[in-house]
N, C-alpha and C positions, 0 to 999 in steps of 0.2 A: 603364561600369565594367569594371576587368579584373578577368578571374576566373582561376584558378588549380586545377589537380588535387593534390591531397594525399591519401595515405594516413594514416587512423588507426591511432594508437596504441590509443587509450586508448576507452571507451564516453565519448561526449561527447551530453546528453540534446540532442533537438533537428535532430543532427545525423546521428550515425551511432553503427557501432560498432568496436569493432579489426576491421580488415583491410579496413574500407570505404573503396572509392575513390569521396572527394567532392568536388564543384566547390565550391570557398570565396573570395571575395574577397582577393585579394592581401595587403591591408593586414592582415585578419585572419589567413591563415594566419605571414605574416612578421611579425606585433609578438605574437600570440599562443600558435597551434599549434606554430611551429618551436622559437621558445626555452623552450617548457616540455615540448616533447620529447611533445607530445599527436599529435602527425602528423610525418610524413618527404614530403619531398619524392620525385613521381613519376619515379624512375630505375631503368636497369636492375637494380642492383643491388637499392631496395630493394622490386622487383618478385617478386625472389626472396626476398626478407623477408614476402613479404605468407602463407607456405605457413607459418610458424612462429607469424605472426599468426593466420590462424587456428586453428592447434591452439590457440594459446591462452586462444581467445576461445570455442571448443568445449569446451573445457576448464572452464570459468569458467561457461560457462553450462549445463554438466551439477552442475557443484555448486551454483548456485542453486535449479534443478529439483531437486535433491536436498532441499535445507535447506525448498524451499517445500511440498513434500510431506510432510514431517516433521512440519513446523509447523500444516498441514493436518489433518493425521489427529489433531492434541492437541487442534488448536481443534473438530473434527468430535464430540472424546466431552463437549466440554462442556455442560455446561446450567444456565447462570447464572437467577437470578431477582431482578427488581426490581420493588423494592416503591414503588407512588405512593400518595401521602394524598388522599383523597377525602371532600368536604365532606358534609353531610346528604343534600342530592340523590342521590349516589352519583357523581357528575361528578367527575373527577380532575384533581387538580392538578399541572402541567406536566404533563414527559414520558419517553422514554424517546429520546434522540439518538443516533447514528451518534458523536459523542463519549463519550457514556454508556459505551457497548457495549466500544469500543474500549481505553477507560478499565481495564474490566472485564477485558476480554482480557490486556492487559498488566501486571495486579497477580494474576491467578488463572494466569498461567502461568510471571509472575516475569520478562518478554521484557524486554530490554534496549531492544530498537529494534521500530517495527512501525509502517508509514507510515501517517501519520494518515489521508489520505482510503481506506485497505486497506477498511474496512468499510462497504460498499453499503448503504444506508436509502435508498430513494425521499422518506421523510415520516415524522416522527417517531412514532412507537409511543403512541395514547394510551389503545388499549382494554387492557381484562383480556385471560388467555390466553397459548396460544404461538404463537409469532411465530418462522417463519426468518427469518432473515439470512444476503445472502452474503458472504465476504469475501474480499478479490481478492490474494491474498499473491503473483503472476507471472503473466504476461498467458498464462499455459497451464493455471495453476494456483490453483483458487478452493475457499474450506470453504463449508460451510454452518454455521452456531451456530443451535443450538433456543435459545430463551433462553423464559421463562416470564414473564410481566407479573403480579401483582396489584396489586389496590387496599384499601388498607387504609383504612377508613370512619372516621375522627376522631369522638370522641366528645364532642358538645358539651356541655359542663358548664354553660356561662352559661345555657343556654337551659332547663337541664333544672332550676336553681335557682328559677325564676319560681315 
């Protein structure tokens, strides 16, 4: 197979990020990378493009760092609580999921966007209590949520009529 050097444009997941010079199969940087302007072919010229690329990409990736910190420190004073139904036993029904959480996160802070697998759960939450959670909003940049579990005990009527 031929392979080919290209410089990126664009953060392309997988592969690189602007100013990275990557080996890509021919066919994909030519039907691909070049006509949507995601990569430039390795030449002098735009080897001297690649110093603009990274300020840009320096750039782009201090206001990510920026906006995940932000978002960090709101999710950090949070302290949600969710409530499970639990039968006579005292044993609770279902749980509390890494969708649950995240769920929560995005209607108590109003977020437009916030990647769904962002919030770390090893295994769903079934006891009472608080419970950290971490959550991964940039691979530099992680909150912690206290979130608080109870269990609210159902009160069984049918049984209590006998």
């Amino acid at each position: 197979m031929a392979y080919t050097e290209v410089i990126l444009t664009a953060n392309i997941p997988n592969l690189g990020a602007e100013a990275d010079k990557v080996k890509v199969r021919r066919g994909f940087a030519r039907n691909f990378l070049l006509p949507q302007g995601k990569a430039l072919e390795v030449t002098a010229g735009s080897l001297r493009q690649i110093n603009h690329l990274k300020a840009k990409r320096a750039e782009r990736e201090a206001r990510e760092i920026t906006a995940a910190e932000e978002l960090a420190s709101k999710i950090n004073k949070l302290s949600p609580v969710f409530t499970l139904e639990a039968g006579g036993s005292g044993k609770a029904f279902g749980s509390v999921t890494a969708k649950d959480v995240h769920d929560r996160i995005m209607a108590d802070l109003k977020l437009v966007e916030l990647p769904k697998h962002a919030v770390v759960l090893d295994k769903a939450i079934k006891e009472s209590g608080e419970h950290s959670v971490s959550v991964k909003l940039h691979p530099d940049v992680t909150a912690t949520l206290k979130l608080e579990v109870k269990v609210h005990v159902a009160s069984s009527e049918a049984s209590s009529k006998e």
